[in-house]
Backbone as a ProteinNet text record, in pm:
[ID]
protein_1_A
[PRIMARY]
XXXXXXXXXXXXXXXXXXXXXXXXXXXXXXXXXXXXXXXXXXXXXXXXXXXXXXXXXXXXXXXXXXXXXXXXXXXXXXXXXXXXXXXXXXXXXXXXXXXXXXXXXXXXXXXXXXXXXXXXXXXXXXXXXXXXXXXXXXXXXXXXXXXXXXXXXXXXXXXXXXXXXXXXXXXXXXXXXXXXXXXXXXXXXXXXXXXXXXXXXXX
[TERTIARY]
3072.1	2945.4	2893.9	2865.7	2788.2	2652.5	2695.2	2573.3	2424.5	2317.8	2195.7	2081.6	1968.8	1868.2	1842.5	1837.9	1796.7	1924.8	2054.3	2199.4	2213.1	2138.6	2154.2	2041.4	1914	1822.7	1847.1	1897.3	1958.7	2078.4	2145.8	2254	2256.2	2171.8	2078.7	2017.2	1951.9	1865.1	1906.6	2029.4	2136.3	2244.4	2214.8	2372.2	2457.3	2503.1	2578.9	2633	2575.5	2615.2	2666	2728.6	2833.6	2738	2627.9	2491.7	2436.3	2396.1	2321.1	2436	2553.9	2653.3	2673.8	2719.1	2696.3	2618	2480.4	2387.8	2260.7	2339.2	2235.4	2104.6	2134.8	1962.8	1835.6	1917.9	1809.5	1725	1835.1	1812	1704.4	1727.7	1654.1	1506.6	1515.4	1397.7	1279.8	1375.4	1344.2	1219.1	1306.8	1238.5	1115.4	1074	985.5	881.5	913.3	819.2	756	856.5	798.1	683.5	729.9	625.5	500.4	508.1	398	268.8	372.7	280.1	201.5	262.4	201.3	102.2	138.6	23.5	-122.1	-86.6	-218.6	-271.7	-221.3	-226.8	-337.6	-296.7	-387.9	-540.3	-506.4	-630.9	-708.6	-648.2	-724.5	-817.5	-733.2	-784.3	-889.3	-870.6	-953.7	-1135.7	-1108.1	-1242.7	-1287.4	-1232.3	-1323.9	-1273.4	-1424.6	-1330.7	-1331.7	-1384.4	-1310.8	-1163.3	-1094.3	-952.7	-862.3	-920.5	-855.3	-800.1	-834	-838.2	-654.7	-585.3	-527.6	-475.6	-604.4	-567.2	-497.3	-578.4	-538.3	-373.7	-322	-210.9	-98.3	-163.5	-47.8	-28.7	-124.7	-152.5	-36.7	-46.6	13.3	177	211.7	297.3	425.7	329.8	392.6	399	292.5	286.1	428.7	481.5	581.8	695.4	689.2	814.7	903.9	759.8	797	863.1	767.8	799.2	959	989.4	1136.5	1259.4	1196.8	1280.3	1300.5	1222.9	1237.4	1294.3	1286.7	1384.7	1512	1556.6	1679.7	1755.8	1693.9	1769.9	1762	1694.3	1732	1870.1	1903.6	2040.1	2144.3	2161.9	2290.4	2289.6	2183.2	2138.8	2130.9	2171.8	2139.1	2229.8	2184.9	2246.5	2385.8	2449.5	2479.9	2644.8	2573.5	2635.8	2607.2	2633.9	2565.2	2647.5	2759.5	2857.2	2827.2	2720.6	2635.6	2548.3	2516.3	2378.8	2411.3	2518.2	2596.1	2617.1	2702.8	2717.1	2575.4	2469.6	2381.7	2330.8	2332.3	2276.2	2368.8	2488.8	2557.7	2534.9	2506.7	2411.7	2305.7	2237.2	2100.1	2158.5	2279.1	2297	2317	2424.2	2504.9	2384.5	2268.5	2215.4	2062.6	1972.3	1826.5	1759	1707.6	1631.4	1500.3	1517	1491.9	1573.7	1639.3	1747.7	1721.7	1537.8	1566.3	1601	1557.9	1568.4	1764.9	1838.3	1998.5	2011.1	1930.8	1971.2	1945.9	1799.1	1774.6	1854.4	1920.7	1988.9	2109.3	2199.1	2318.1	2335.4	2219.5	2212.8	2206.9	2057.2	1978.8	2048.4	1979.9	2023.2	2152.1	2266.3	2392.9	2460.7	2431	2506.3	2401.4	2289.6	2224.3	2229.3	2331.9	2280.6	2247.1	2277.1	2254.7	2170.9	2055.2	1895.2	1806.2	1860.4	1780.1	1819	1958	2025.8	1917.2	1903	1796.5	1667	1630	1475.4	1447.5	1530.7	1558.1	1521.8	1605.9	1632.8	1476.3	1428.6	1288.8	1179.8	1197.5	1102.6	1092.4	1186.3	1228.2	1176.2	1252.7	1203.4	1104.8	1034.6	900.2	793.4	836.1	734.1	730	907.5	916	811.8	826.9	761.5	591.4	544.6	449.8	333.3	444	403.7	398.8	527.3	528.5	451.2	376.7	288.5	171.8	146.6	33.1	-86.1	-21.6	-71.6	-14.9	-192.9	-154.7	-63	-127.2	-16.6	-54.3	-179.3	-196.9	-96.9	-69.4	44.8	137.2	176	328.1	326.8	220.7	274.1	260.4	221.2	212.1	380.6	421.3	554.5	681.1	616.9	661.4	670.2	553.8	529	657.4	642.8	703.3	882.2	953.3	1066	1086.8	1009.1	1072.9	1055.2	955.6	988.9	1091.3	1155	1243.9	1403.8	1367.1	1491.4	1441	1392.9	1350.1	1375.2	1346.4	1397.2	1507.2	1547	1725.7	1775.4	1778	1837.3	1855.3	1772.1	1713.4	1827.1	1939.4	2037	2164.3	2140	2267.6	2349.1	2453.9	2544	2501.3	2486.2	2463.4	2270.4	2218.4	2067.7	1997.8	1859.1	1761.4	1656.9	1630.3	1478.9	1393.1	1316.3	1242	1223	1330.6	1322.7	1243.2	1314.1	1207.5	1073.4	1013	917.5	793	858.8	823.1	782.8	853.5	870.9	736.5	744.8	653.2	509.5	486.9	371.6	345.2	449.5	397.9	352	321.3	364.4	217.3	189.7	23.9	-72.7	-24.5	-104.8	-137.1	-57.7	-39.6	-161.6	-117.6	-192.3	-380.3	-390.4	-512.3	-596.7	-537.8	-574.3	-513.9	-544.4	-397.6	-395.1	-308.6	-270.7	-307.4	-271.1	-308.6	-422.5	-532.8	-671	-694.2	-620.4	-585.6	-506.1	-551.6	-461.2	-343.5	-391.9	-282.3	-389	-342.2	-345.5	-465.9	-431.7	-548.5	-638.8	-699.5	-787.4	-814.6	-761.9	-777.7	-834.7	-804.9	-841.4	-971.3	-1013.3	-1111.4	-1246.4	-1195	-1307.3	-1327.6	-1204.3	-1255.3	-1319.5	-1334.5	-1440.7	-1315.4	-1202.5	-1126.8	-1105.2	-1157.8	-1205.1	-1134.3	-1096	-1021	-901.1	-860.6	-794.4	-784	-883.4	-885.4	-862.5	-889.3	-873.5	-692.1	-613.7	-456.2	-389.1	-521	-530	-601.2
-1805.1	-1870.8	-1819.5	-1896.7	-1901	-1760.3	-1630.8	-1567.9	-1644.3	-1601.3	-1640.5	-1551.6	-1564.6	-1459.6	-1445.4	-1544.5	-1508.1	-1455.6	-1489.5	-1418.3	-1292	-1274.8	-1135.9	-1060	-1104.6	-1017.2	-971.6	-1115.5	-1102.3	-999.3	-991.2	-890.4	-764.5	-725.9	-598.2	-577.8	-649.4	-572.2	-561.1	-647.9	-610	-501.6	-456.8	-338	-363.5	-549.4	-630.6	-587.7	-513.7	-528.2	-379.7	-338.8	-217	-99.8	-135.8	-35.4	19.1	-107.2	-80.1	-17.5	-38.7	-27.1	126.1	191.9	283.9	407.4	378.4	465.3	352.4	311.9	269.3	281.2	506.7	524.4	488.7	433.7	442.7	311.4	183.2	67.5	94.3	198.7	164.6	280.9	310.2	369	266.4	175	22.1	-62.9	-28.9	-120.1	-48.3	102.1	192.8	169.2	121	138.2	-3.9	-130.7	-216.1	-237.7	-138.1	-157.7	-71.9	-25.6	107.7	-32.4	-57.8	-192.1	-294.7	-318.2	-414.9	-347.5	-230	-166.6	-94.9	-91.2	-33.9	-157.9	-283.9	-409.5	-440.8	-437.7	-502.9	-381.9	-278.8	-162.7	-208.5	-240.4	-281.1	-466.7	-537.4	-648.8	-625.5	-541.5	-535.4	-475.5	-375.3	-302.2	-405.8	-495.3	-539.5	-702.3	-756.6	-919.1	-988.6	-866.1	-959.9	-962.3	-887.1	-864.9	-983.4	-1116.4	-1198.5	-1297.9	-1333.7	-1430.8	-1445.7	-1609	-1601.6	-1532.3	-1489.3	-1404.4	-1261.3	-1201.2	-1058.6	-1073.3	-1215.9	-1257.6	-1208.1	-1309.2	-1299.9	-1168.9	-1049.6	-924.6	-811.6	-840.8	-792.8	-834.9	-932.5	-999.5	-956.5	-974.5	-911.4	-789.4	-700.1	-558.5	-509.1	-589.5	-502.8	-563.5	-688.4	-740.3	-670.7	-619.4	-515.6	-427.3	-338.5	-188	-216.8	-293.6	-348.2	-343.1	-372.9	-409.2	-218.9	-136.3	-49.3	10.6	0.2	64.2	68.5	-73.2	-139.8	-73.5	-50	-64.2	130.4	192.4	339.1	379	231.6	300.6	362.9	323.6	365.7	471.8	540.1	677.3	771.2	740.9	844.4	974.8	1097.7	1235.5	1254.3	1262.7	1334.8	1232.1	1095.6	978.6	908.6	979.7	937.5	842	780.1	745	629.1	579.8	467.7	496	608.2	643	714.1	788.7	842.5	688.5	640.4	495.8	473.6	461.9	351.4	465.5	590.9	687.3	706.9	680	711.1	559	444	316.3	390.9	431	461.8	558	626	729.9	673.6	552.9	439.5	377.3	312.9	249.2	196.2	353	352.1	327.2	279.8	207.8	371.1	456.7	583	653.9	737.3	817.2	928.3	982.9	1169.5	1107.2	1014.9	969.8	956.5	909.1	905.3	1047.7	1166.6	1289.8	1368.9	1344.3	1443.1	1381.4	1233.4	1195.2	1290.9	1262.8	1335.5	1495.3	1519.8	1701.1	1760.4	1678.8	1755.3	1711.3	1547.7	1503	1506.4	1427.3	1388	1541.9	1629.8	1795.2	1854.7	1799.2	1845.6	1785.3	1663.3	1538.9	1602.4	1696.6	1742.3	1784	1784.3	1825.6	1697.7	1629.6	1544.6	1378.5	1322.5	1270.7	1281.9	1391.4	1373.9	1349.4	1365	1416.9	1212.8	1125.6	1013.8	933.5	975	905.5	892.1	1056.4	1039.1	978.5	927.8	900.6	753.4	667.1	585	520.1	605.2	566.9	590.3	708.5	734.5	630	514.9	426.3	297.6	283.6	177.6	201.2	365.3	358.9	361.9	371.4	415.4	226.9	129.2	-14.5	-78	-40.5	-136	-73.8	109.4	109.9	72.4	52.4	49.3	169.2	264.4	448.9	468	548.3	569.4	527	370.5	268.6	284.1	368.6	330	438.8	566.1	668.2	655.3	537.3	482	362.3	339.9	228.6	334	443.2	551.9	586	635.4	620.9	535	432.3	292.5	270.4	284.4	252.5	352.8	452.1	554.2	538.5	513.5	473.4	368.7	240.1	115	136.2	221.3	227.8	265.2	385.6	454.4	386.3	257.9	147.3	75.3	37.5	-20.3	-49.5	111.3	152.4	236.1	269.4	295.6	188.4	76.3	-10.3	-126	-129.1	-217.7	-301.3	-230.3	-256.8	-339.1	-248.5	-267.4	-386.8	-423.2	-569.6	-612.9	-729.7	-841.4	-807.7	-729.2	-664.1	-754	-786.7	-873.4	-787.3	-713.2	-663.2	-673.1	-808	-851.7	-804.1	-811.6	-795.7	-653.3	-525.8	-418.4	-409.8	-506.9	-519.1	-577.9	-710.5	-746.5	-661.1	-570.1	-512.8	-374.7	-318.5	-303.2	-339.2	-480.8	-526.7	-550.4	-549.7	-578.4	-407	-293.7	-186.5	-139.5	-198.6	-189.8	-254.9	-391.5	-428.4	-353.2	-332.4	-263.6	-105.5	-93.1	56.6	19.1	-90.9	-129	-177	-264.9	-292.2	-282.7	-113.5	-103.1	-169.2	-221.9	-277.2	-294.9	-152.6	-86.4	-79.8	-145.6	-162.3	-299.6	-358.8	-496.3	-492.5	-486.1	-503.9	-389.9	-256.9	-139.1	-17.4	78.4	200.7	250.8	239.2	300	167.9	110	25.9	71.1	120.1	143.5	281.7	370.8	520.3	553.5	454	435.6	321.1	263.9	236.8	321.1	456.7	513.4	700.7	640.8	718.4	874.2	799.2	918.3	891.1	959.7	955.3	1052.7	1140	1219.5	1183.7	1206.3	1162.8	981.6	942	807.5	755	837.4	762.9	739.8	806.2	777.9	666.4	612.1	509.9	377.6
577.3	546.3	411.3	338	174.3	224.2	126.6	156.8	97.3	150.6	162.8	194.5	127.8	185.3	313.9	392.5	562	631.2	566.1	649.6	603.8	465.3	414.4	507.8	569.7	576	790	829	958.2	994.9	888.4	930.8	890.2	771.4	778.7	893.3	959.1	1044.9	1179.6	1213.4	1290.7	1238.8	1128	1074.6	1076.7	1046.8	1007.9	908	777.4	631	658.1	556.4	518.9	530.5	461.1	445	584.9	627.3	752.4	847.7	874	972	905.6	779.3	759.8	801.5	758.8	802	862.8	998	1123.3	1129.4	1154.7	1162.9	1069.9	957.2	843.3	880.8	957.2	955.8	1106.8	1199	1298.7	1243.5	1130.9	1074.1	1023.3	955.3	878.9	1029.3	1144.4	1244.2	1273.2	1301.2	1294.3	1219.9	1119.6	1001.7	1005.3	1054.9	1068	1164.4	1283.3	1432.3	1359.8	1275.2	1201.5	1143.1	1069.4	1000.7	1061.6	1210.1	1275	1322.9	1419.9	1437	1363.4	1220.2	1123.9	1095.9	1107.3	1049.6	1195.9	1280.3	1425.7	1425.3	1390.9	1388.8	1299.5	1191.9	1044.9	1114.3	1128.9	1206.5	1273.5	1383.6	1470.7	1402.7	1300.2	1300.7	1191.7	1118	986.5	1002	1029	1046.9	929.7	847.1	690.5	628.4	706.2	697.4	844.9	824.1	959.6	852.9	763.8	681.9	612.7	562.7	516.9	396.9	318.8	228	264.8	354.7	418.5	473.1	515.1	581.4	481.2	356.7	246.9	156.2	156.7	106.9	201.3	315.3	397.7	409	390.7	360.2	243.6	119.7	16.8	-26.1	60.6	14.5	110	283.8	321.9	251.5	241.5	146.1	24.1	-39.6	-172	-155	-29.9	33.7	96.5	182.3	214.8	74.1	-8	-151.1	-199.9	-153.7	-232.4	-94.1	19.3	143.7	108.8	122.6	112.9	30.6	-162	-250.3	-210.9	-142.5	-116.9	-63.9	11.1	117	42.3	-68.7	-136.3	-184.7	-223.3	-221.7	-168.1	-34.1	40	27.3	53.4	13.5	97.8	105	-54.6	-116.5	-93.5	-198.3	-307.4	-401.1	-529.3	-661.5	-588.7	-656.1	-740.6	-689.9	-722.5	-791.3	-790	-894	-1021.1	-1021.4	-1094.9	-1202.1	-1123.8	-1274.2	-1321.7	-1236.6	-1334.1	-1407.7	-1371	-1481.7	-1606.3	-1580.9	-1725.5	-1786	-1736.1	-1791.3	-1869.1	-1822.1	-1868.2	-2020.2	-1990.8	-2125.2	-2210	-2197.1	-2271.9	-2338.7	-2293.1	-2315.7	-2316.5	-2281.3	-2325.4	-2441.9	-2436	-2528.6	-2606.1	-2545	-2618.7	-2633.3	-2740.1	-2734.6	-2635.6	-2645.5	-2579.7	-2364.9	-2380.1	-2235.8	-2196.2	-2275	-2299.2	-2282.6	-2368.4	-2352.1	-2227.9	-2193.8	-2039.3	-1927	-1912.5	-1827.9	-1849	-1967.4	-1985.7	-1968.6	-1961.3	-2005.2	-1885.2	-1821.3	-1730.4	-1626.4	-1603.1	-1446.7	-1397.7	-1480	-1449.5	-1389.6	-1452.8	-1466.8	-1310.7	-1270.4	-1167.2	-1046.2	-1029.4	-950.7	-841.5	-778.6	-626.4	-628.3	-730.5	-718.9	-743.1	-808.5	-852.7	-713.9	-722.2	-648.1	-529.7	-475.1	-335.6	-345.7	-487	-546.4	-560.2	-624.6	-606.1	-456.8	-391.7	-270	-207.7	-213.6	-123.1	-203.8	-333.3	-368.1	-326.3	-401	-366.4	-195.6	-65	44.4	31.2	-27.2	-20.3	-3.7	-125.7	-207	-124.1	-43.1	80.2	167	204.7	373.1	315.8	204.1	175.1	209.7	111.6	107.9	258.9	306.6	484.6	593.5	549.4	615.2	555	499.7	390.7	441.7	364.9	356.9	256.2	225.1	39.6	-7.9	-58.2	-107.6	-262.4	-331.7	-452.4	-510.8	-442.7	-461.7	-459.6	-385.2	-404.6	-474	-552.2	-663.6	-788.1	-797.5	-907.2	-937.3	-832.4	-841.2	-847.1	-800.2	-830.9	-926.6	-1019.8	-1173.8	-1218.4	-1210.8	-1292.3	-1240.1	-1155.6	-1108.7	-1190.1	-1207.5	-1290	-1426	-1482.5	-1631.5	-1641.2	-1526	-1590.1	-1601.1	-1535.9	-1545.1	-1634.2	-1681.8	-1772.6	-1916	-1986.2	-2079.9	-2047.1	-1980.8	-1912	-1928.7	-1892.9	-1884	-2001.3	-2062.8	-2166.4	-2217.5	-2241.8	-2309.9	-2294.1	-2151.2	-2056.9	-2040.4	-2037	-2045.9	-1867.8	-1888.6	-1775.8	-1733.1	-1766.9	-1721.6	-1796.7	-1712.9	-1785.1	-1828.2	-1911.6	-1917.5	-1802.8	-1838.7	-1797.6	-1645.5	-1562.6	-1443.2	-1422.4	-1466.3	-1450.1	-1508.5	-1624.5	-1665.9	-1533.6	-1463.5	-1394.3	-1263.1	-1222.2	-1115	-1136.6	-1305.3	-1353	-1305.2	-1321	-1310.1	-1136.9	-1095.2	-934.6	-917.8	-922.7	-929.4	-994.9	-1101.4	-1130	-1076.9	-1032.2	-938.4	-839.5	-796.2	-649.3	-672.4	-773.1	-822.4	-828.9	-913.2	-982.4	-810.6	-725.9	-591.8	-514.9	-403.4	-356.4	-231.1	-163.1	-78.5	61.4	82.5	212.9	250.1	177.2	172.3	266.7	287	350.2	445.5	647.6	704.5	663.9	683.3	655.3	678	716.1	736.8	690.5	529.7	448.4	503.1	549.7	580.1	705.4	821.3	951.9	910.9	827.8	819.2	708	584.8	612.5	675.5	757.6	855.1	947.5	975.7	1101.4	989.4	887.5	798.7	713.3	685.1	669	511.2	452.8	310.4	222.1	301.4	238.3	123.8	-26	-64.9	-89.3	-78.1	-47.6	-171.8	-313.6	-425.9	-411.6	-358.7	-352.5	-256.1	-194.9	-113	-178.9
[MASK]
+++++++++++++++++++++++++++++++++++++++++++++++++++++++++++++++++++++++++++++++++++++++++++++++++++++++++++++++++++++++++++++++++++++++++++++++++++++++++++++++++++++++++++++++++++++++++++++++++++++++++++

């Protein structure tokens, strides 16, 4: 069968695909995080009935969609397989669009991967589980931001790469920052209505 987004997203979440069948638990982490969302999402519903509305629908929507996009693209990362990350970083040496950025890849990271390689991975899931729960979602578009520049101008260059695409990914990423998410039907919305203020500007 012709792959497709819904056969691609069905057999992920069955551990159909190489990834998921690989490392399972990550995929039955994926389902966790989803029941997380429904549930901060129904708390959030419940205390503020200005969060019932189609808008709140589609906020919620695209904030786990995103957070999913940055799960997903974690699997291949995971410790201690970096065979995949290893190439796109010697991309990034080949072909940043700043030279000292070509250099701390080549010097620092590539020669460290087993510090950094993991330092990656959690951020990365970090910024997934951060969006599909929507908890301190404006902290995980901080890092969000700072992950896609760093493809960005890593990448700039690169043969078959569009710019644009990390530019874009960019801007979903400040949005996300400028109004964060989780403010809508998410976590940070359930925690402060139940008056938890703490840290809330990272929310």
């Amino acid at each position: 069968m012709r792959p497709n987004p819904l056969l691609d997203a069905i057999t992920f979440l069955t551990k159909g695909d190489y990834l998921a069948a690989r490392y399972g638990i990550f995929v039955s982490l994926y389902w966790l995080l989803l029941a997380g969302a429904l549930l901060g999402a129904l708390l959030a519903w419940r205390q503020d009935a200005g969060q019932r509305g189609t808008r709140a629908g589609g906020i919620l929507l695209l904030r786990v969609l995103t957070g999913t996009m940055w799960w997903e693209q974690s699997l291949w990362k995971i410790p201690p397989h970096y065979g995949g990350l290893v190439y796109w970083m010697k991309q990034e040496v080949a072909h940043a669009a700043v030279p000292l950025q070509s250099v701390l890849v080549r010097d620092v990271v590539l020669p460290n991967i087993g510090v950094f390689g993991p330092l990656v991975y959690a951020i990365e899931a970090g910024i997934g589980a951060s969006l599909i729960l929507g908890l301190y979602t404006r902290l995980g578009a901080l890092f969000g931001i700072a992950m896609a520049v760093n493809l960005w101008l890593g990448l700039y260059s690169a043969p078959g790469e569009w710019p644009w695409t990390y530019f874009f990914l960019i801007t979903i990423m400040a949005l996300f920052c400028v109004d964060p998410p989780g403010r809508v039907l998410g976590w940070d919305a359930a925690r402060h209505r139940a008056g938890a203020n703490r840290f809330s500007y990272l929310a």
